[in-house]
C-alpha positions in Angstrom: 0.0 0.0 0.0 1.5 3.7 -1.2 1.5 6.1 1.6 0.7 9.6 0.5 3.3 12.0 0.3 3.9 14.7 2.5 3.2 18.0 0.8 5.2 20.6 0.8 5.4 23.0 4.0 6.4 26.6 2.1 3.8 25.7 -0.7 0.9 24.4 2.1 1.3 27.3 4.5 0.8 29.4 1.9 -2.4 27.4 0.2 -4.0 27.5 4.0 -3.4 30.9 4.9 -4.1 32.9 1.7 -7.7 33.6 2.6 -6.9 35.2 5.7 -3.5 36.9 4.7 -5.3 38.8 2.0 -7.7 39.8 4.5 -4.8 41.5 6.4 -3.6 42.7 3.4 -6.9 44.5 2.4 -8.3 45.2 5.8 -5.6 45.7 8.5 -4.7 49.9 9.5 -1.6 49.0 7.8 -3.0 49.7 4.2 -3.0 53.7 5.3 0.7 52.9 5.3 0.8 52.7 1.2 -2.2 54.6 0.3 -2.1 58.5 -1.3 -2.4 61.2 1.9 -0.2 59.1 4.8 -0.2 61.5 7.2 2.4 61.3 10.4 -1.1 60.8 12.6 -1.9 58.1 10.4 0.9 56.7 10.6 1.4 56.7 14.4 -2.4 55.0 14.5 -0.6 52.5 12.4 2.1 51.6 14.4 0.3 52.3 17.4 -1.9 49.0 16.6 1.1 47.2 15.4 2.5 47.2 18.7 -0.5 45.8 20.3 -0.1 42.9 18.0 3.7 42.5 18.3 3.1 42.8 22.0 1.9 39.3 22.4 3.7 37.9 19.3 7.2 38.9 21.1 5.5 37.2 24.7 4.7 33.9 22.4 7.9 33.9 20.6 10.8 34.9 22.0 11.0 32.6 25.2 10.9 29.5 23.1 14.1 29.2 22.5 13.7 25.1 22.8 11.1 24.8 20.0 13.7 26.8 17.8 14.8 24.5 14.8 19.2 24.1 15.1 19.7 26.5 11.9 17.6 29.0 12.3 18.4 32.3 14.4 16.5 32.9 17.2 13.8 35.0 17.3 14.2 38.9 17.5 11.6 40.8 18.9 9.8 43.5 17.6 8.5 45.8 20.5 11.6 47.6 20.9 11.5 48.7 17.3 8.3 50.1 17.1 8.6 51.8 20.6 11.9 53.2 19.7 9.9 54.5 16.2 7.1 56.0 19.1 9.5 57.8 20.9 10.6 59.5 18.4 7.5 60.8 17.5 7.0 61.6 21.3 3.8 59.0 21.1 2.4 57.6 24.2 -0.1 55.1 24.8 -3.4 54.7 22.3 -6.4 55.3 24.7 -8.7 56.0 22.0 -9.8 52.5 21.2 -10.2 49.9 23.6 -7.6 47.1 23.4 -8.5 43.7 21.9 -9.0 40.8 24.7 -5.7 39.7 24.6 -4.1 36.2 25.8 -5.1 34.6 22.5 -1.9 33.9 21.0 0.1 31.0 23.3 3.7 30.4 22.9 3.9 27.4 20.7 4.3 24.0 22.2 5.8 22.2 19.4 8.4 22.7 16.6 6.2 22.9 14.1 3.9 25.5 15.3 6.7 27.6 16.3 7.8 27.6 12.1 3.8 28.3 11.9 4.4 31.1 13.2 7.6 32.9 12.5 6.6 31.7 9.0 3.8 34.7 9.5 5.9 37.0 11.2 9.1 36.8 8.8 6.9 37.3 6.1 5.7 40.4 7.0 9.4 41.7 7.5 9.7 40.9 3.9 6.5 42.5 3.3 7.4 45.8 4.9 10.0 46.6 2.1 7.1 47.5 0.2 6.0 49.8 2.7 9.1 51.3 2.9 9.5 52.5 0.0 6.0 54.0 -0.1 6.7 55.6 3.7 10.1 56.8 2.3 8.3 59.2 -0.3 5.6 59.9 1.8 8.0 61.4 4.5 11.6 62.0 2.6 14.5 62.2 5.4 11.8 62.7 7.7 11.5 59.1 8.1 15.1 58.6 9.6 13.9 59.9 12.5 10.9 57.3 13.3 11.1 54.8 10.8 13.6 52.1 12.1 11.1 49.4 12.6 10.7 49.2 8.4 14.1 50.2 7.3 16.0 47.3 5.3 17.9 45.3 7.6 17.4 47.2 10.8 15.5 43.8 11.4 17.8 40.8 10.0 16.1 39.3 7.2 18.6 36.3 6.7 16.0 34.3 8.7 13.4 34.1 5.9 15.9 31.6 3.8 16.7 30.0 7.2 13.2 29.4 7.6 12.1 27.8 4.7 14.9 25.1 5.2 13.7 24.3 8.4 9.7 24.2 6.8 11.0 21.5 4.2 11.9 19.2 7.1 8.9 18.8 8.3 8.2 15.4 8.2 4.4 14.1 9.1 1.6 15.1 8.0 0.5 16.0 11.6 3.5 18.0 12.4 2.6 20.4 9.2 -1.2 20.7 10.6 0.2 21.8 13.8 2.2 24.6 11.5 -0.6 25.6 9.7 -2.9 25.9 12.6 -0.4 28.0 14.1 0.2 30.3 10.8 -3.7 30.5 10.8 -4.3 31.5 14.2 -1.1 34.6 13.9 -3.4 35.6 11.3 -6.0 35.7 13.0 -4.1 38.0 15.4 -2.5 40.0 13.4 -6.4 41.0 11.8 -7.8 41.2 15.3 -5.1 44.1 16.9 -4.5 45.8 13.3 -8.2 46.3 12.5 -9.9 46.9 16.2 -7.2 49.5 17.0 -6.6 50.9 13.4 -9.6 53.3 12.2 -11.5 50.9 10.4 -12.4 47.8 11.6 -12.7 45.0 9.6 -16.0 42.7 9.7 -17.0 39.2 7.9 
């Protein structure tokens, strides 16, 4: 009897979350970040609510070191970017909008949906070149002063090749649900923070 093969992890990540990254894509604060009119209010909203969602991504992440694949760097958190970014645009915390109920996002308990989810979070590092370049003629020089968290390489992007090595080992078939449950619910995240604390919120 053939046993079916294991599909690939890169190419099945991808398949399972591409209804819900497009939804981030389309409906997350974030978008005000590449649209005509940025505004620096607009964009301290935006990174305002990306903190919120970093907040608990770095909590998850960062401490487990053991579920780190031998090959891959560790992970660096975020947080210290974007409030380094705030700072320098003197921007305390965001009382207008009530934060979302947090606690949702657990650090991972296996391998696999650790790779889940760096898999979401290094690519939206990669993503953010694109935002770069839009917030680098939106605000000129300007943006030396409070745009560290997107500036190219400020965050080490070797990790993303790293990453995809350590996604092709995965094995079993329930080893790469437990990675896409994980990518699916940092998604789910990642839409919760950016569109409850961005202006719009998205619905459906």
């Amino acid at each position: 009897m053939l046993t079916k093969q294991v599909p690939e992890a890169h190419a099945f990540l991808r398949k399972a979350t591409s209804r819900l990254h497009n939804r981030v894509d389309r409906g997350s604060v974030l978008t005000s970040l590449t649209a005509p009119g940025l505004t620096r209010e607009l964009y301290r909203t935006a990174m305002l609510a990306l903190r919120l969602a970093y907040e608990e991504i770095d909590s998850a992440l960062a401490p487990a070191t053991a579920a780190c694949p031998t090959g891959l760097s560790a992970y660096i958190p975020r947080v210290p970017f974007i409030d380094r970014d705030l700072a320098a645009m003197d921007a305390g915390p965001d009382t207008s909008r009530p934060a979302p109920e947090r606690g949702r996002l657990q650090s991972p308990g296996t391998q696999a949906a650790y790779l889940g989810m760096r898999y979401v979070v290094e690519g939206a590092q990669l993503g953010g070149r694109l935002i770069y370049r839009h917030l680098d003629l939106a605000f000129g020089t300007e943006l030396n002063e409070f745009g560290s968290f997107w500036k190219p390489g400020a965050i080490p992007q070797s990790s993303w090749p790293d990453l995809l090595r350590s996604l092709s080992l995965i094995a079993t078939r329930n080893a790469l649900a437990d990675a896409a449950w994980a990518a699916r619910t940092t998604f789910r995240h990642m839409e919760l923070h950016l569109a409850v604390a961005g202006p719009e919120s998205h619905h459906g």
